[in-house]
N, C-alpha and C positions, 0 to 999 in steps of 0.2 A: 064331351069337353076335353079336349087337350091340353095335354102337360103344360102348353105353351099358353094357355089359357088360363089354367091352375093357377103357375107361378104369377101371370101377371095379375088375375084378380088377388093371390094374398099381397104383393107386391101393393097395388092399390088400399088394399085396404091398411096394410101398414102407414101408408102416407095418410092416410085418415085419420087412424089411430093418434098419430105425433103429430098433425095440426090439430087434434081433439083436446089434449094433452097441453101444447102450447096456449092455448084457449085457457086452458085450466091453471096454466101458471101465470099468466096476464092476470088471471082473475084473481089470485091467490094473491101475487105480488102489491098487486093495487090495495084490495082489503087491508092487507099487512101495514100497507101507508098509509091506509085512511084510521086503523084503529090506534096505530102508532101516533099521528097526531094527537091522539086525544088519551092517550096512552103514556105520553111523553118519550117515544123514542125517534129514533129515525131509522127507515128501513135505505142505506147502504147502496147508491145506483139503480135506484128502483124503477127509475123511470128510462134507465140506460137498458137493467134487464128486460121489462116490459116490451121498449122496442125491438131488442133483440128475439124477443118469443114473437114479436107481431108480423117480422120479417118472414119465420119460421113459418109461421101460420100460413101466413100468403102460398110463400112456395112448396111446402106441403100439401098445400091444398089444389096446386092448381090443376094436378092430375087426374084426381076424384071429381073436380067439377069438371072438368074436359069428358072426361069417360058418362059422367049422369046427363050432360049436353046443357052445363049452365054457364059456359061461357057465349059472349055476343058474338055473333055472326053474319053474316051482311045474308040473311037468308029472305030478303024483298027481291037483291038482285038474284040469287041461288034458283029462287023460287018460279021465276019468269024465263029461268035457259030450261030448252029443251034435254031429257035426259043425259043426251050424250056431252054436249056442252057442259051440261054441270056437273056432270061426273070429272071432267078435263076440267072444270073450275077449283072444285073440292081437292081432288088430288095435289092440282098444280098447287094454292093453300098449305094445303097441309103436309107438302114438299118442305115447301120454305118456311113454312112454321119449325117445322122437325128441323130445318139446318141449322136455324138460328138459336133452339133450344141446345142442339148440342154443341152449340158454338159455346152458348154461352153457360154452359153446366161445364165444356171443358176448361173454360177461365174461370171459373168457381171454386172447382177441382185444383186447378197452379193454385190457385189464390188459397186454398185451405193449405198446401202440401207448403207455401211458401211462409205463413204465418205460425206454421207450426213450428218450420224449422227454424225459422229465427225468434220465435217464444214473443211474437206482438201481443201486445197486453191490452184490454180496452183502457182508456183514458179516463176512466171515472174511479172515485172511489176504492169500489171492489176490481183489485187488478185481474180480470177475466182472460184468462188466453182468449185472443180471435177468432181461432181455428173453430172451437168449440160453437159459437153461431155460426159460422160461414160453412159448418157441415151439414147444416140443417138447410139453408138455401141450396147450396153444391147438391145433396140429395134430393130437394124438390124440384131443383131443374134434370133430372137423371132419371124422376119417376115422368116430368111433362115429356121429357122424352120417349121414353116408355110409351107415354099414354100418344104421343101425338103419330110414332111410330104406326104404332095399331093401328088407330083410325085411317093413316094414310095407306095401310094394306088395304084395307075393306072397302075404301075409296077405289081404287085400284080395283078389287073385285066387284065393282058396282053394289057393295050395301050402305048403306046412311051410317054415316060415322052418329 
């Protein structure tokens, strides 16, 4: 296995790790509100946090399930092209997947460096700098890149993403 391999499975598994995590503070946060009803308090943008960790979740996540192959695929049509065609399918895919990811991780990226520097706050309650969620997105679209990269080498060298 190569260095290059190394880095990208702990890479990967980091992005697991922090939508495991996110997972764990949705569930946290939620309890907190449900015992807090009945507790008599109020848990503070709970449901602002919550979606903020659920954004997180997603886009952490989407690299780990790219890489285990649990995202959808049009593999009815994939399945019916002869070798060479689908190799020229999958590649071309997962071309344009890979632009769009890092199109859109590098506006994730302005968009954290730009929230931070003018100090945008969430609008609830707990005044949450932005920056703070929009780096958890901006790095899940940084590891799908990552992950969509890969796959489109291997594509390229005729192995199954």
């Amino acid at each position: 296995m190569s260095l290059w391999e190394k880095a990208l499975g702990a890479a990967f598994r980091l992005a697991e790790l922090l939508a495991a995590l996110m997972g764990l503070f949705i569930l946290l946060v939620i309890l907190a509100q449900v015992a807090g009803r009945y507790l008599g308090f109020v848990v503070p943008s709970a449901l602002e946090m919550a979606g903020f960790a659920t954004a997180g979740l997603i886009f952490l996540g989407l690299a780990p399930t790219l890489r285990a192959g649990g995202h959808i695929r049009v593999g009815l049509l994939l399945r019916r092209l002869p070798p060479g065609p689908r190799r020229v399918a999958e590649s071309l895919s997962l071309g344009l997947g890979l632009l769009a990811a890092l199109y859109a991780g590098l506006q994730a990226w302005l968009r954290v460096g730009e929230s931070y520097r003018f100090g945008d706050l969430a609008p609830g309650l707990l005044p949450l700098p932005l920056w703070l969620p929009q780096t958890f997105l901006a790095l899940g679209l940084t590891f799908f890149a990552l992950a969509l990269l890969e796959a489109f080498l291997r594509a390229l060298k005729g192995v199954a993403p």
